[in-house]
DOPAFI-593082 format. One line per field, with one value per residue (C-alpha): residue in three letters; x, y, z. Coordinates in steps of 0.02 Angstrom, whole numbers, always signed. Layout:
BEGIN
residuo <- (Ala,...) $
X <- (X,...) $
Y <- (Y,...) $
Z <- (Z,...) $
% end
This chain:
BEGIN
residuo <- (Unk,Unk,Unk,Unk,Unk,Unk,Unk,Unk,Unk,Unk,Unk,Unk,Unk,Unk,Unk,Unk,Unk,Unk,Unk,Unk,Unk,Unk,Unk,Unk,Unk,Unk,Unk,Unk,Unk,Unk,Unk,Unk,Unk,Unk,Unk,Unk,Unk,Unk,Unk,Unk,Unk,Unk,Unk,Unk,Unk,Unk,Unk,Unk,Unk,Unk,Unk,Unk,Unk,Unk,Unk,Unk,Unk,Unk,Unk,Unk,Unk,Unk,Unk,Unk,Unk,Unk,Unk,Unk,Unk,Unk,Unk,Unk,Unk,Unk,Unk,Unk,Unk,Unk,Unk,Unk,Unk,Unk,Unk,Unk,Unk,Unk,Unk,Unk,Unk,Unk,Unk,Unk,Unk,Unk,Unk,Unk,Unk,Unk,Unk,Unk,Unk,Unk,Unk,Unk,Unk,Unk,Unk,Unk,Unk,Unk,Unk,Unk,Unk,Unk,Unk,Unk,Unk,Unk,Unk,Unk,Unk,Unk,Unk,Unk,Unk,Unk,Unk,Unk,Unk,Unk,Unk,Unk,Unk,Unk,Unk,Unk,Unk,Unk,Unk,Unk,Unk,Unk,Unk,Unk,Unk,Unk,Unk,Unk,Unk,Unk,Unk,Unk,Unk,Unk,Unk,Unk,Unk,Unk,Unk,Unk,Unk,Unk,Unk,Unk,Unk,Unk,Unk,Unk,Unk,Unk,Unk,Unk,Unk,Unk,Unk,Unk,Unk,Unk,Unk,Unk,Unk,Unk,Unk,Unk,Unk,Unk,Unk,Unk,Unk,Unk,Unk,Unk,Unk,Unk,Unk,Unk,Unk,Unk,Unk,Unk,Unk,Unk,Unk,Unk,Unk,Unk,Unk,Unk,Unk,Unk,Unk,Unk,Unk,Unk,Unk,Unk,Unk,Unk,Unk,Unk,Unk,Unk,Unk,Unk,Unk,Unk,Unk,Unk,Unk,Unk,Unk,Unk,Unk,Unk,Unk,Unk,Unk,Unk,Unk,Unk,Unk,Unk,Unk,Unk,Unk,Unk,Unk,Unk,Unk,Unk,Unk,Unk,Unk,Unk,Unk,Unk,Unk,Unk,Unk,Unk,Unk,Unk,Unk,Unk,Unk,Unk,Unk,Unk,Unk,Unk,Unk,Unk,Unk,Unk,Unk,Unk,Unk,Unk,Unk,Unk,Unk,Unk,Unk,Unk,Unk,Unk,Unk,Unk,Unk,Unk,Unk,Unk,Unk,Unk,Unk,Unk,Unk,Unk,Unk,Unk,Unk,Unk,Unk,Unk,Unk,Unk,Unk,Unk,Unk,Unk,Unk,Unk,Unk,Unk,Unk,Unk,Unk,Unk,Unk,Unk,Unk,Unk,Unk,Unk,Unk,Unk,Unk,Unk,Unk,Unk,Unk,Unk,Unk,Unk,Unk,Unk,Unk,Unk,Unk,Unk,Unk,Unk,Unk,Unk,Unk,Unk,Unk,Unk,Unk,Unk,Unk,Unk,Unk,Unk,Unk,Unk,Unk,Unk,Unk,Unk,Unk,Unk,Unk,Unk,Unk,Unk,Unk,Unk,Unk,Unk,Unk,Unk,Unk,Unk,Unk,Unk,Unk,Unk,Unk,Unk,Unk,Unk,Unk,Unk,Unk,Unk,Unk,Unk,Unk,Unk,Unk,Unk,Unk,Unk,Unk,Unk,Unk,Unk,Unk,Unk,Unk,Unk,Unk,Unk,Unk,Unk,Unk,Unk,Unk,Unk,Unk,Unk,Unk,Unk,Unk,Unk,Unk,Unk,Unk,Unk,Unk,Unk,Unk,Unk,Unk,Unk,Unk,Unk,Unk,Unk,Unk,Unk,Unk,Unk,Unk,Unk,Unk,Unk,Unk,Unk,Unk,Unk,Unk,Unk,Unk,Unk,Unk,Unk,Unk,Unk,Unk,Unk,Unk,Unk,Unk,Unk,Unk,Unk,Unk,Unk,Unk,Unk,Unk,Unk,Unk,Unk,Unk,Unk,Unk,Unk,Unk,Unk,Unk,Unk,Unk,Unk,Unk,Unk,Unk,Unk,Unk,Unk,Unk,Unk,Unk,Unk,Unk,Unk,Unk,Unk,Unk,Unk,Unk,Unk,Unk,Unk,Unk,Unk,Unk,Unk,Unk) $
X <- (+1253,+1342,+1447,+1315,+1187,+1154,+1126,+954,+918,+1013,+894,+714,+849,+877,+696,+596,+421,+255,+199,+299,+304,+442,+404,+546,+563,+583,+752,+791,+821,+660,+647,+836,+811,+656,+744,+880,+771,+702,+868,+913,+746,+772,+695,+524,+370,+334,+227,+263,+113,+148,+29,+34,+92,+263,+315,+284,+373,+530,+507,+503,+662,+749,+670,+735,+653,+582,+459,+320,+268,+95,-3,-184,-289,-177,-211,-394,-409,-358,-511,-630,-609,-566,-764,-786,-652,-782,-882,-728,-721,-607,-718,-905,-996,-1155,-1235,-1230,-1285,-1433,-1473,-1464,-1612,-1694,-1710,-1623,-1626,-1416,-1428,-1469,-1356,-1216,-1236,-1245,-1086,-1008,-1073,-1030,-825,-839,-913,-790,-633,-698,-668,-852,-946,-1107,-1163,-1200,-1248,-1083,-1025,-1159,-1094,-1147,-1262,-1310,-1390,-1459,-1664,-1718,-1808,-1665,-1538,-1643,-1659,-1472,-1457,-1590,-1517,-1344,-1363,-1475,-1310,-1181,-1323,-1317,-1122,-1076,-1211,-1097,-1210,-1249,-1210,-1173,-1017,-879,-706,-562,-635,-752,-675,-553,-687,-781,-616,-584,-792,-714,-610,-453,-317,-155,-75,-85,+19,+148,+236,+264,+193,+281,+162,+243,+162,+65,+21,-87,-160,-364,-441,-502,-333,-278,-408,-339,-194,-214,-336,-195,-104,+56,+206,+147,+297,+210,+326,+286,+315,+164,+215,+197,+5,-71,-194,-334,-460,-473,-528,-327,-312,-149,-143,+13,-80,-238,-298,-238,-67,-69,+53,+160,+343,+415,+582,+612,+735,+790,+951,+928,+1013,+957,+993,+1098,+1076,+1007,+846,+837,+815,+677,+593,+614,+551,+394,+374,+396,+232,+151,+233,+355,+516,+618,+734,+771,+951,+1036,+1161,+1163,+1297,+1329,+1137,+1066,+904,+872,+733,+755,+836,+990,+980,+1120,+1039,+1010,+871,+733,+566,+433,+312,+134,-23,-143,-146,-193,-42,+55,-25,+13,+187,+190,+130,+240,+391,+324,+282,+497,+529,+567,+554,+444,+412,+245,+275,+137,+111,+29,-134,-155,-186,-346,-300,-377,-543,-546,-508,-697,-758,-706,-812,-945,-931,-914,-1062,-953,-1004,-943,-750,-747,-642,-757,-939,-941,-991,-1139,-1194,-1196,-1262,-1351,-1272,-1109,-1251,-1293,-1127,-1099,-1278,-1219,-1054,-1122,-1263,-1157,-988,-881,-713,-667,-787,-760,-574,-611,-719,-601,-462,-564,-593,-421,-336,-461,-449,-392,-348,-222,-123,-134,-27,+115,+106,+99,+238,+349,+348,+442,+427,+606,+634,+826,+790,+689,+742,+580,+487,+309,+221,+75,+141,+57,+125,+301,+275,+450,+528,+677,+777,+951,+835,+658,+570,+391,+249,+165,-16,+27,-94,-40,-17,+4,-178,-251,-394,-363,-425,-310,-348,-329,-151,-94,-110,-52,+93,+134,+122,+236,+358,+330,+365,+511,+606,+595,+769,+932,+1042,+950,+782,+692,+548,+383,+332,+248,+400,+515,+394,+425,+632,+590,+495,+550,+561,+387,+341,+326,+226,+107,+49,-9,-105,-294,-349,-445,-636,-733,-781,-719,-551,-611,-432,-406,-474,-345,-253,-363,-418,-262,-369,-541,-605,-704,-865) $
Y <- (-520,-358,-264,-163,-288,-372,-544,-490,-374,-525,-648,-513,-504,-680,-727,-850,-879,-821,-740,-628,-526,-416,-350,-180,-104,+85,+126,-52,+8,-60,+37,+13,-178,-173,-72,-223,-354,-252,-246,-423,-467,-362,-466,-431,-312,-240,-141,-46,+0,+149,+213,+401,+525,+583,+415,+356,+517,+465,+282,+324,+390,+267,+97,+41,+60,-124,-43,+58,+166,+212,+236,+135,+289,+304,+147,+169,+337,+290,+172,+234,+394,+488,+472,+590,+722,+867,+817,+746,+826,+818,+748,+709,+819,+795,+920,+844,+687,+787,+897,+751,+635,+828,+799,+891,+715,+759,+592,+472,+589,+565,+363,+387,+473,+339,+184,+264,+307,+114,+32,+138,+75,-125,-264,-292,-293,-205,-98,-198,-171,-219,-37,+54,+138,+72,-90,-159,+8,+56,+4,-108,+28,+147,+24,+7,+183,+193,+49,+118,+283,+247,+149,+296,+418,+253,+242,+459,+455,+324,+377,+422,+584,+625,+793,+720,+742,+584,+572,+482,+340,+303,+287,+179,+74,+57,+26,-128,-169,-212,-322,-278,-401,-309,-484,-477,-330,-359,-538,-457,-328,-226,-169,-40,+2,-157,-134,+33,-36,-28,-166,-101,-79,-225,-352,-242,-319,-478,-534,-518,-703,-638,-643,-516,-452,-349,-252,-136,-123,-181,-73,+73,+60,+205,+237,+85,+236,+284,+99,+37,-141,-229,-324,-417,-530,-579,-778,-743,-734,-901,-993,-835,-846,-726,-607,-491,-334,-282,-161,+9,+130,+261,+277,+214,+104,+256,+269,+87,+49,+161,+96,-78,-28,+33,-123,-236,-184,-235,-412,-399,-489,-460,-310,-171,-165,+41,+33,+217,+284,+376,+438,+508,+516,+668,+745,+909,+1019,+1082,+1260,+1255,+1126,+1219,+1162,+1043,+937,+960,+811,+825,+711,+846,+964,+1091,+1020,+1082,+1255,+1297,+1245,+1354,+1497,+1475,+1479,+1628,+1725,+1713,+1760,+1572,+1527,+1386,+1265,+1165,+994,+999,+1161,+1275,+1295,+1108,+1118,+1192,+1365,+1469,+1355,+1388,+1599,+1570,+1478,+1606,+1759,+1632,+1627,+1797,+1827,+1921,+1820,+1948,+1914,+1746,+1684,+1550,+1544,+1347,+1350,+1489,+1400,+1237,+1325,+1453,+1497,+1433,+1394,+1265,+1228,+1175,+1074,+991,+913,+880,+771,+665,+677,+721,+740,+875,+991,+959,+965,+1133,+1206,+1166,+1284,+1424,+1413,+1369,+1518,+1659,+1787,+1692,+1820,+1907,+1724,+1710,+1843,+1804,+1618,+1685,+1803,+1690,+1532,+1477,+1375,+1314,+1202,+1247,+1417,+1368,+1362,+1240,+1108,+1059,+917,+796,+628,+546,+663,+619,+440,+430,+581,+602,+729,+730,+819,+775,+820,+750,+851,+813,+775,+598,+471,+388,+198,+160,+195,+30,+73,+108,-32,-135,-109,+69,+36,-54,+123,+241,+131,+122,+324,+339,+230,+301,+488,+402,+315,+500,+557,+518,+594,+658,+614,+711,+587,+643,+610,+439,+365,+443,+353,+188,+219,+237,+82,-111,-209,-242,-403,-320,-162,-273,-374,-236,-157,-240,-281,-112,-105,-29,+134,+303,+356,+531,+595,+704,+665,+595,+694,+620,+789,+810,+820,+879,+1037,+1107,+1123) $
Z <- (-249,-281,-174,-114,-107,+70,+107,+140,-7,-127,-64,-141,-303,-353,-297,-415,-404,-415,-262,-157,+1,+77,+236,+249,+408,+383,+283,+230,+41,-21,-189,-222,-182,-317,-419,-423,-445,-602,-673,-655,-742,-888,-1014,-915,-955,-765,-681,-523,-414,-334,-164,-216,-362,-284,-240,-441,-476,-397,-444,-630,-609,-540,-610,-769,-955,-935,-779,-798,-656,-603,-470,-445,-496,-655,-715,-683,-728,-907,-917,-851,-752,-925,-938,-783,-797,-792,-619,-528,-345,-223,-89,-97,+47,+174,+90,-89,-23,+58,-105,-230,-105,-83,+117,+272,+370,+389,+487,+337,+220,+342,+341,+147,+138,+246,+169,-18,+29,+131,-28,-115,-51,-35,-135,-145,-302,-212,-70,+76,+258,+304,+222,+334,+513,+652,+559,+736,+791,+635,+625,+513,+443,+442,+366,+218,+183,+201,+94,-21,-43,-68,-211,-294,-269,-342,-490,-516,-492,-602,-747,-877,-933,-754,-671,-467,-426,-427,-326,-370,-290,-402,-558,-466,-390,-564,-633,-524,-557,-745,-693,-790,-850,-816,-861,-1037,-1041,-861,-829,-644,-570,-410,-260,-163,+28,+20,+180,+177,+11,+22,-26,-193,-264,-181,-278,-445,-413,-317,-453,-600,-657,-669,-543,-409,-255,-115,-38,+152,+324,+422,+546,+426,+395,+464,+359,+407,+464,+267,+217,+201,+225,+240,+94,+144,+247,+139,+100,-67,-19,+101,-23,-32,-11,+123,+159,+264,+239,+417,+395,+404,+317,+376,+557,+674,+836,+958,+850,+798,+975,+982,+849,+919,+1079,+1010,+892,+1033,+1106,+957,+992,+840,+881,+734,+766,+669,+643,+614,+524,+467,+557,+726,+790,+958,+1056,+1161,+1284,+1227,+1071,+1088,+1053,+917,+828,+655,+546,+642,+582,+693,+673,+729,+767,+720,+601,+757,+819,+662,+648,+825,+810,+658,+761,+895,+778,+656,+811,+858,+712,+626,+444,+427,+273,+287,+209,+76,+80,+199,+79,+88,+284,+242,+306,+159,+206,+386,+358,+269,+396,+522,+400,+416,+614,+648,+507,+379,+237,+103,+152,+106,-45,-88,-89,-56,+140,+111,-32,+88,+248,+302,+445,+555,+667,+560,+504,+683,+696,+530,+609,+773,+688,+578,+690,+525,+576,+466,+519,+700,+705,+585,+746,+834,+756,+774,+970,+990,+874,+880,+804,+653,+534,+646,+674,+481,+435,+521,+464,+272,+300,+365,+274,+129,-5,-18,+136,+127,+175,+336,+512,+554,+455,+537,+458,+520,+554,+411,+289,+346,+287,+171,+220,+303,+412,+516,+679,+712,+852,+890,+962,+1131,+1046,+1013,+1083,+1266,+1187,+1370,+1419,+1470,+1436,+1238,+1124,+1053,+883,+909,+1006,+847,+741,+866,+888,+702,+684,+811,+746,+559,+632,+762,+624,+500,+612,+540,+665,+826,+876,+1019,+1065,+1110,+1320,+1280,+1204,+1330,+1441,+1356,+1354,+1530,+1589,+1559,+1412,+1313,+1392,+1555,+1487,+1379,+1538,+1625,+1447,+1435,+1267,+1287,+1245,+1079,+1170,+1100,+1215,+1168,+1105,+933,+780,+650,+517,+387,+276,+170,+5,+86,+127,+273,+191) $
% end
């Protein structure tokens, strides 16, 4: 153990075994621990599994020459998606599900779409009904058709001389279909955010001989609506040794107690320990509080806070970008609304629909999210183009220069700020009637976008709620285990690489 090293962290370094998994509550130093462990097994060929592009990025940096970085569609992409580089979309849409089986029945598209991006994301070797939505209610007849169609799109999309467009999906998917030995080339391999792994990515690298460490926070995964799957807790990882990293480094005892008050209703009794230095929770910003992070549920949530601060005159960096909130999208969508077809940048949504009539018929009928939360918008921030000019004139792309940072609380996930304050659109995890399930995820966003603050932390109302009441035990045995019927709130932040059409 080094200087540096914790009793905690030395225990992950000097580790010998086979399996391994580190749960790391937020700031616990689990990429310098890894890091560590890479060093003091020098003499081995690793592989670090990385969940997106910027975290292999700053990874590759860091590790040592004895680790190569990459993230899951890297690996697979250099197999097999190399064979699909020309039709590779961002998203596969209801309408080319519905062009490609030539019918307008947006209802069996829709269940197509669904069971294709659930197949997608499995660890199953073919499409089953357990992919469909909704198997109970679907007919006999209507679960074969589903059935029945979807594997005519997976046959068209994974034709090698086919035109239908792919995603990065499924090259992955067909890449894990191969069943690749990553062990003849890694004696370990490194999974980093184990626990927001889908299960695709996770039989990649569950199914490998070598020495495997997981690494996550279970309390991070926020991402099970998009097929994630903790993969810290699978049968294949019974025998598994286990650590835990608990010390964080990043803030100090104010914010760790929020954290640990929100984890505690989850029935976690391990504590999250700050040891980052002097912090504070407030209700409200002080008003000489200098550069903030505003962190949203929503993306409405993060354009109106953008508005609000553009309109006073505020310079405001969007984490991501602003273009990447689908703004540019939704200006088109609003020429399509107001039928001014001939101002739109893109010809996607008239190519798609005739009308926003039936742009609107489209997402009522198959209850996409995107589209709805993109209606949505426009009631709420009509006229659109007015609002848009003030948003493009005063961001910036250099997040120094900004008096306000907005993000969506799932973009935050490893990002850091001395202020954050969270938006009042988070869901009320006190609702007894919320299902339990559902409590689990709106529990770990809130601690993800709680545990961003390094200095001051301005809770949302439903965590000054819970600062407010008694400790968990009492709150969780007045909370029902909730019941499987829709609680009606937002739709999640779940379009960050789709569009609107």
């Amino acid at each position: 153990m080094t200087y540096s090293d914790t009793p905690e962290q030395s225990a992950v370094i000097d580790w010998q075994g086979t399996r391994l998994v580190v749960g790391a509550f937020a700031g616990t130093g689990k990429t310098t621990t890894l890091r560590r462990f890479a060093e003091q097994n020098s003499d081995e060929r690793m592989l670090y599994v990385a969940y997106n592009r910027a975290i292999r990025d700053e990874a590759q940096q860091k590790f040592p020459f004895n680790v190569t970085c990459r993230t899951s569609h890297q690996l697979a992409f250099a197999v097999t998606g190399k064979y699909f580089t020309t039709r590779i979309a961002g998203n596969l849409k209801v309408t080319d599900i519905a062009r490609a089986l030539n019918s307008k029945n947006w209802r069996l598209a829709g269940n197509v779409l669904f069971t294709l991006n659930h197949f997608m994301t499995s660890a199953d070797e073919q499409i089953m009904a357990m992919h469909t939505p909704d198997e109970e209610e679907l007919s006999g007849a209507e679960l074969a058709q589903t059935l029945a169609a979807a594997q005519k799109i997976w046959l068209m999309m994974t034709a090698r001389r086919g035109d239908f467009p792919v995603t990065h999906d499924t090259y992955l998917k067909f890449y894990q279909l191969s069943r690749p030995n990553l062990s003849s080339r890694y004696s370990t391999i490194l999974f980093d955010e184990a626990q927001d792994a889908n299960p695709v990515t996770s039989a990649i690298v569950l199914n490998q001989s070598c020495r495997v460490v997981l690494v996550g926070d279970p309390h991070q995964q926020i991402y099970r609506f998009r097929g994630a799957d903790n993969a810290m807790n699978g049968p294949a990882l019974d025998g598994a040794d286990r650590l835990w990293l608990t010390h964080s480094f990043r803030f100090g005892p104010e914010v760790a107690n929020v954290a640990n008050r929100l984890l505690a209703l989850k029935g976690e009794t391990r504590k999250v320990t700050g040891k980052g230095g002097p912090d504070r929770v407030l209700e409200t910003l002080p008003r000489t509080c200098g550069h903030r992070a505003v962190l949203h549920r929503t993306v409405c949530g993060v354009i109106g806070t953008a508005l609000h601060y553009s309109l006073a005159g505020k310079k405001v960096y969007w984490v991501g970008g602003m273009e990447s909130y689908r703004v540019d999208d939704l200006l088109d969508l609003y020429w399509l609304s107001v039928d001014l077809p001939e101002r739109m940048k893109k010809d996607t949504l008239t190519q798609n629909y005739r009308d926003y009539a039936e742009y609107c018929e489209v997402a009522e009928e198959t209850g996409d999210p995107e589209m709805k939360q993109s209606m949505n918008i426009l009631d709420q921030f009509f006229p659109l183009p007015d609002r848009l000019k003030t948003l493009w004139q005063q961001r910036v792309e250099d997040e120094r220069e900004a008096d306000v940072t907005v993000c969506t609380a799932h973009r935050s996930k490893g990002l850091e700020w001395d202020t954050v304050k969270l938006y009042d659109d988070f869901a009320d995890i006190l609702n007894p009637e919320m299902p339990a399930d559902k409590r689990d995820d709106e529990l770990n966003l809130l601690y993800v976008a709680a545990t961003r603050a390094r200095r001051t932390l301005v809770p949302d109302p439903v965590i000054q709620e819970v600062l407010a009441q008694p400790p968990a035990e009492d709150i969780l045995s007045g909370l029902s285990d909730g019941d499987d019927s829709d609680t009606g709130d937002d739709v999640s932040e779940n379009g960050e690489e789709k569009d609107v059409a």
